[in-house]
C-alpha positions as CSV (number, residue, x, y, z in Angstrom):
1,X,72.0,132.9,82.2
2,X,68.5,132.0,84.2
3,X,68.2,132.9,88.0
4,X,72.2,133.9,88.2
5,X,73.3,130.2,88.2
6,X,76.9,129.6,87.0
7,X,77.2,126.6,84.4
8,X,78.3,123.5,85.8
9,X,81.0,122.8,83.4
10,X,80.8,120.1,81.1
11,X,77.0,118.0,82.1
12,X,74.0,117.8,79.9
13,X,71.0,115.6,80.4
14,X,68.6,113.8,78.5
15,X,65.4,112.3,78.5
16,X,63.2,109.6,75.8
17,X,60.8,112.8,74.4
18,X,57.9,110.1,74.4
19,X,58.0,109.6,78.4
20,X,56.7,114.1,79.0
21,X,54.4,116.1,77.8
22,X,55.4,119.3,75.5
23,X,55.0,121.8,78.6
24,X,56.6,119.3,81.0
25,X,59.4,118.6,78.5
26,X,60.0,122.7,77.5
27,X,59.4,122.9,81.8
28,X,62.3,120.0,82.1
29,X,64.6,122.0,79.7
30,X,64.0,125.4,81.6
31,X,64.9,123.6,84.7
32,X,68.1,121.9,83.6
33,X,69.0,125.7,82.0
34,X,68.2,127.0,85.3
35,X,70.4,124.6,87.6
36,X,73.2,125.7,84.9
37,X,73.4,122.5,83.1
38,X,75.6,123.0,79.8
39,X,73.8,120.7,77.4
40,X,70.2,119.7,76.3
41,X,70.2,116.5,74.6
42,X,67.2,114.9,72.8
43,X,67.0,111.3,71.9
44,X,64.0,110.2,69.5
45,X,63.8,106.6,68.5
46,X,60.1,106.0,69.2
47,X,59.3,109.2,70.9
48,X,58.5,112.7,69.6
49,X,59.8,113.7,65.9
50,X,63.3,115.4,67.1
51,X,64.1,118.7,65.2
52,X,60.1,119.6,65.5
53,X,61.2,119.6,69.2
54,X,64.5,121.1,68.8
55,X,63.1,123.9,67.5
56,X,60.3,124.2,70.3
57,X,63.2,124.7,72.1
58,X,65.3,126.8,70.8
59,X,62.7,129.5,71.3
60,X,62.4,128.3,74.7
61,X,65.4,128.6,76.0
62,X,68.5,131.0,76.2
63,X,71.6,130.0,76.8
64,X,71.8,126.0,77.4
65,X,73.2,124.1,74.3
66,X,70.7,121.8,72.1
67,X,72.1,118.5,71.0
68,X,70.2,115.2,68.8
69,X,71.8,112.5,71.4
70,X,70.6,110.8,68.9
71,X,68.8,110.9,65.6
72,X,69.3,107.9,63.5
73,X,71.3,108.3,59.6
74,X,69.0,105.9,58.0
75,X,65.9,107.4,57.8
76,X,67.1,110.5,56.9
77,X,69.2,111.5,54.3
78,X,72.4,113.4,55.2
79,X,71.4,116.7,53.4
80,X,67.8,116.4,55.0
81,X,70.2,115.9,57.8
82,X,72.2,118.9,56.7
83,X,68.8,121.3,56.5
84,X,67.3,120.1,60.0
85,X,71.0,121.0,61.8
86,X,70.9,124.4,59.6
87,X,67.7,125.1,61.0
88,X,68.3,124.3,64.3
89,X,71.7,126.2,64.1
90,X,69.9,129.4,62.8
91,X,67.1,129.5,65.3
92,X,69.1,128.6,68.3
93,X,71.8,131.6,67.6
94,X,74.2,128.6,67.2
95,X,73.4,126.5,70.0
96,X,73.4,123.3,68.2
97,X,75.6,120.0,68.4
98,X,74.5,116.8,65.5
99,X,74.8,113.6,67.4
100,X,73.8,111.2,65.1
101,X,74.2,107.2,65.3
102,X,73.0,104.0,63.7
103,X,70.1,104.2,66.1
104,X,68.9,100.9,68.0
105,X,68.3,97.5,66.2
106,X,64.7,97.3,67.2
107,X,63.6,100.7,66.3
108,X,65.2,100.4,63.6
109,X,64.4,97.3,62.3
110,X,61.0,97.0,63.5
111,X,60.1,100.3,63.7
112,X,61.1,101.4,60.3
113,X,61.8,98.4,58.6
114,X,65.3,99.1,57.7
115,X,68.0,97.0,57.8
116,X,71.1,98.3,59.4
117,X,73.4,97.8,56.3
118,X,77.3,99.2,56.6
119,X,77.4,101.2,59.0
120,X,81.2,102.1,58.9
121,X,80.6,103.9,55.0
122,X,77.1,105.0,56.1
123,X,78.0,107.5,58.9
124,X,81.5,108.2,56.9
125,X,79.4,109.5,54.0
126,X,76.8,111.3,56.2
127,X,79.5,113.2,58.2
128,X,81.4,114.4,55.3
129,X,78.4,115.6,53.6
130,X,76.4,117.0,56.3
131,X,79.7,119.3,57.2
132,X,80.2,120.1,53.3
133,X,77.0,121.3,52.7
134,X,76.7,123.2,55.8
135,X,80.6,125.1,55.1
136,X,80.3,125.1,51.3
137,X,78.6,127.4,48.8
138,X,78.7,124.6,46.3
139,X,79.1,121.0,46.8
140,X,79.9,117.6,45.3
141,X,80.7,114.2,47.0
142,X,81.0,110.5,45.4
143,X,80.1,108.1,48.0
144,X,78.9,104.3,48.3
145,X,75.8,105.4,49.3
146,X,75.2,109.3,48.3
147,X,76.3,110.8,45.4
148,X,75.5,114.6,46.0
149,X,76.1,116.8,42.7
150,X,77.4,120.3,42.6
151,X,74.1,121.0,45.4
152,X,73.5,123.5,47.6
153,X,71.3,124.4,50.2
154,X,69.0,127.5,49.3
155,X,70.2,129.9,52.7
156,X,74.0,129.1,51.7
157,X,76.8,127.9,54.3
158,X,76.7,128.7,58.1
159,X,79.1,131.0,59.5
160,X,79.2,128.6,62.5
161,X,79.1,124.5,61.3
162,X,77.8,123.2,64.7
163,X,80.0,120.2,66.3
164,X,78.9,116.6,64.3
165,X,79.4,113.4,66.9
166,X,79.4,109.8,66.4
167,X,77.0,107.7,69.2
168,X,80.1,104.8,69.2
169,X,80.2,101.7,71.0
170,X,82.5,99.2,69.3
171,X,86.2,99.9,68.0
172,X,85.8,100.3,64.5
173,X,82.7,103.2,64.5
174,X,85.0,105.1,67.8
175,X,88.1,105.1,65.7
176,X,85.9,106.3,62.3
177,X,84.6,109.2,64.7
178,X,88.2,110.1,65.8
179,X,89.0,110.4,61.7
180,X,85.9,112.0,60.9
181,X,83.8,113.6,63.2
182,X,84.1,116.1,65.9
183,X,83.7,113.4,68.9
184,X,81.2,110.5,69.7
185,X,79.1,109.9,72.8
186,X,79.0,106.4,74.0
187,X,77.3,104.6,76.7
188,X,78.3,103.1,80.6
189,X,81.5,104.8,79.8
190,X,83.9,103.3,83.1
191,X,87.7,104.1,83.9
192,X,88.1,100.7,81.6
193,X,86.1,101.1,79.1
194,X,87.2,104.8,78.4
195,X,91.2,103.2,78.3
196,X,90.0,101.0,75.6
197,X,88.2,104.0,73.6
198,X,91.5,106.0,74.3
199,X,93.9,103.7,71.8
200,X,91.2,103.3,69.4
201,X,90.7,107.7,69.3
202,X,94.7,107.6,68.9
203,X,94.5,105.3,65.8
204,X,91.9,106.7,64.7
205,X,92.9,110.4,64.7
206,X,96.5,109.8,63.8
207,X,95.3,108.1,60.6
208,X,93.7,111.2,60.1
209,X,96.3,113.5,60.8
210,X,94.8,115.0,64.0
211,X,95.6,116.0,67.3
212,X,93.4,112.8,69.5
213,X,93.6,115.6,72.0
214,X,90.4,117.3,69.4
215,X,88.2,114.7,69.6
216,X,85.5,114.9,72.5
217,X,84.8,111.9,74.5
218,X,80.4,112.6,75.4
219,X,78.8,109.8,77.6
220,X,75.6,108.8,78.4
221,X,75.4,108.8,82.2
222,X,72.6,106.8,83.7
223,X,71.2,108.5,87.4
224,X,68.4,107.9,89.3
225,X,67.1,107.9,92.6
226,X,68.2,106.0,95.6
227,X,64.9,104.9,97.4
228,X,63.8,101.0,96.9
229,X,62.1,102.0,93.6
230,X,64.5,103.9,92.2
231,X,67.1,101.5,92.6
232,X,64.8,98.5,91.1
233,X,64.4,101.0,87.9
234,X,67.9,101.0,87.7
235,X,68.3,97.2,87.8
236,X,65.8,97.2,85.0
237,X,67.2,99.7,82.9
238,X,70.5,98.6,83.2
239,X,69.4,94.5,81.9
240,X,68.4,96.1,78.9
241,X,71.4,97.1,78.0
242,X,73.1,94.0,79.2
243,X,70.8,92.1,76.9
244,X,72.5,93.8,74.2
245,X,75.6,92.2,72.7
246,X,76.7,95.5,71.7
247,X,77.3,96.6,75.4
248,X,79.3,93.7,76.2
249,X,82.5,94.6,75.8
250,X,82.2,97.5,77.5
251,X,81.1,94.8,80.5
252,X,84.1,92.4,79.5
253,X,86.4,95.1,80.0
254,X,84.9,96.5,83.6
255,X,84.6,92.4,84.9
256,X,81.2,91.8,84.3
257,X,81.0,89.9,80.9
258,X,80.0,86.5,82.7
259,X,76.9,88.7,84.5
260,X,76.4,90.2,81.3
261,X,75.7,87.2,79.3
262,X,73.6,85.3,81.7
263,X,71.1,88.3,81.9
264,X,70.9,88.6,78.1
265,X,69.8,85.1,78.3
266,X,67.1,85.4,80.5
267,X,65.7,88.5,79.1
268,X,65.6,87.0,75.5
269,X,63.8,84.2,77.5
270,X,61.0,87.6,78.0
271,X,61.9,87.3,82.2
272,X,62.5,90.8,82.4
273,X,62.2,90.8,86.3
274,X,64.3,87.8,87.0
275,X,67.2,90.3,84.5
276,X,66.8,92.3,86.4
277,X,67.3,90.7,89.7
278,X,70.8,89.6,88.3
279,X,72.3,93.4,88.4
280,X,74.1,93.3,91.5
281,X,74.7,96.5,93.7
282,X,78.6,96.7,92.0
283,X,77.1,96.7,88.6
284,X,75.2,99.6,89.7
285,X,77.4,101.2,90.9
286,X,80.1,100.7,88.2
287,X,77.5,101.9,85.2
288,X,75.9,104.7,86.6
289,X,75.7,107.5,88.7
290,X,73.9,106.6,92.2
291,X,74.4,107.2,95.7
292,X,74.8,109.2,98.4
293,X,76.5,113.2,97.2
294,X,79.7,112.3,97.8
295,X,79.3,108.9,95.5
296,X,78.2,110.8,92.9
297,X,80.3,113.4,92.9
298,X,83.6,111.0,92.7
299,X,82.3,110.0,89.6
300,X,81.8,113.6,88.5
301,X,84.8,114.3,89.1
302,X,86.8,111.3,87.3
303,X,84.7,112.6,84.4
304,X,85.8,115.8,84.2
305,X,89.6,115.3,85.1
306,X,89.4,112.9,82.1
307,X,87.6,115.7,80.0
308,X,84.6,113.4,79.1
309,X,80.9,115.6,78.8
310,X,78.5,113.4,80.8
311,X,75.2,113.2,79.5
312,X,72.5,112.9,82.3
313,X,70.2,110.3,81.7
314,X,67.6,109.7,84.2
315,X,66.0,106.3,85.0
316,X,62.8,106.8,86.3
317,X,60.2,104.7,88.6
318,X,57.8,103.7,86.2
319,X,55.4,105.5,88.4
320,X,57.2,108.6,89.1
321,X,58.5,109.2,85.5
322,X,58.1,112.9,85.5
323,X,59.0,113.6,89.2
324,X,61.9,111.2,88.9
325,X,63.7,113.2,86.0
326,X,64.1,116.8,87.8
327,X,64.6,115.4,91.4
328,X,67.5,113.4,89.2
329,X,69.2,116.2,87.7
330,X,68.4,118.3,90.8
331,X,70.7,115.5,92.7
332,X,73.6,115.9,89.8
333,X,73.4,119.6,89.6
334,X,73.5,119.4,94.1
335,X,76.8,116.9,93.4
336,X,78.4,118.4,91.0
337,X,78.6,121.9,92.8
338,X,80.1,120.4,95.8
């Protein structure tokens, strides 16, 4: 455990690989080990290739766990899936968590050029045979999508299957990772939106015949700083989101679907600035993590009592990208130990 620091429970962070450098990225992993963060999470989308980094890391780092927060299930196969989380496994000493997701319209419908056809069967089938071929010696699965034959993976079966999560927004893909996976990490999870996600991870795992009790709840926590800029970054990052349809139930259900509309409108209009100014201080303050210590420590708190992992996700100044990520997870780790 680096410089003595005790783990502070349940709190990763994240960052968008493209926005660092390799040495300030391994330097931003070594810090968040070092403040005794629990989790290091990687997105990719349209940023550095994920497992080549992964693996960086897992020779970089000691202790800290190494999650994909995400990596998309349509450009890879599940069992190319399968061999990059075997990797990873192996060469972290079983560090690993697979959080994988439908990844984000635009990347992957203009990046890639891929249509984001049925979702629901799509991660079903990539779950189920990411585990199999990871747990079994031999392995066979007749899907919509994948037919895998009697197949096996050259190294055999892990002793130790790392933890497979859902990303999960709407109803139907939280209750599919309450039947199949081992949890699912949303987004601007809020005392509402987490009471909705609560019936649907009953349903879900008692269709399956679990325990809802086994399925973690992982969130995507948005932070930043509090100065004029950083507050204006958060106004901006958080009209993306609200320009998305897909976050607005989650904006319904916390009082802010009127707000949330209205910005969508204006930012498909390409006003990104005028969005912006629409995020008022209480949307702020209900999506993500700001404030003074205390501030963010409440919500910190509400997390853990409710057993959810927050994932740290800093929002920088556009001109204070790198410095804006450790001062954020600096403030966290300074909340979160009291």
């Amino acid at each position: 455990m680096n410089a003595g620091r005790a783990p502070l429970g349940e709190i990763g962070v994240t960052l968008h690989t493209g926005d660092m450098s390799f040495d300030q990225l391994l330097d931003y992993a070594r810090e968040a080990e070092r403040l005794g963060y629990e989790g290091f999470w990687l997105t990719e989308e349209s940023g550095k290739e994920a497992f080549a980094v992964l693996a960086l890391l897992a020779g970089s780092t000691t202790r800290i766990t190494l999650g994909s927060g995400i990596v998309n299930f349509y450009s890879r196969t599940p069992t190319l899936l399968a061999m990059g989380a075997g990797t990873i496994q192996r060469l972290s000493g079983g560090r690993f968590v697979l959080g994988i997701g439908t990844g984000g319209i635009g990347f992957m419908e203009r990046g890639h050029g891929i249509t984001i056809e049925r979702p629901l069967a799509r991660a079903r089938e990539t779950v189920e045979i990411v585990r199999g071929l990871l747990s079994q010696k031999r392995f066979s699965y007749e899907g919509e999508w994948f037919k895998v034959r009697d197949f096996h993976l050259r190294e055999g079966p892990l002793e130790k299957v790392p933890p497979i999560l859902l990303s999960a927004l709407g109803p139907r893909m939280v209750r599919l990772a309450a039947e199949v996976a081992d949890g699912f990490i949303a987004n601007w999870l809020t005392p509402e939106s987490l009471a909705m996600y609560r019936v649907q991870i009953h349903d879900g795992a008692v269709a399956a015949g679990r325990d809802p009790r086994e399925v973690r709840v992982l969130t995507l926590a948005m932070t930043g700083l509090d100065d004029d800029a950083g507050v204006e970054a958060m106004r901006h990052g958080l009209a993306f989101y609200f320009a998305s349809p897909h976050y607005h139930p989650a904006a319904d259900a916390a009082g802010f679907g009127g707000e949330a509309k209205d910005i969508q409108a204006i930012w498909q209009q390409g006003d990104f600035k005028r969005a912006a100014s629409l995020v008022s201080d209480a949307m702020v303050a209900k999506f993500a993590i700001m404030g003074d210590r205390d501030a963010r420590r409440a919500k910190l708190d509400w997390m853990a009592r409710e057993n959810v992992y927050p994932i740290i996700y800093p929002v920088p100044a556009r001109h204070r990208m790198v410095e804006d990520h450790f001062e954020a997870i600096k403030l966290i780790a300074a909340a979160a130990a009291g």
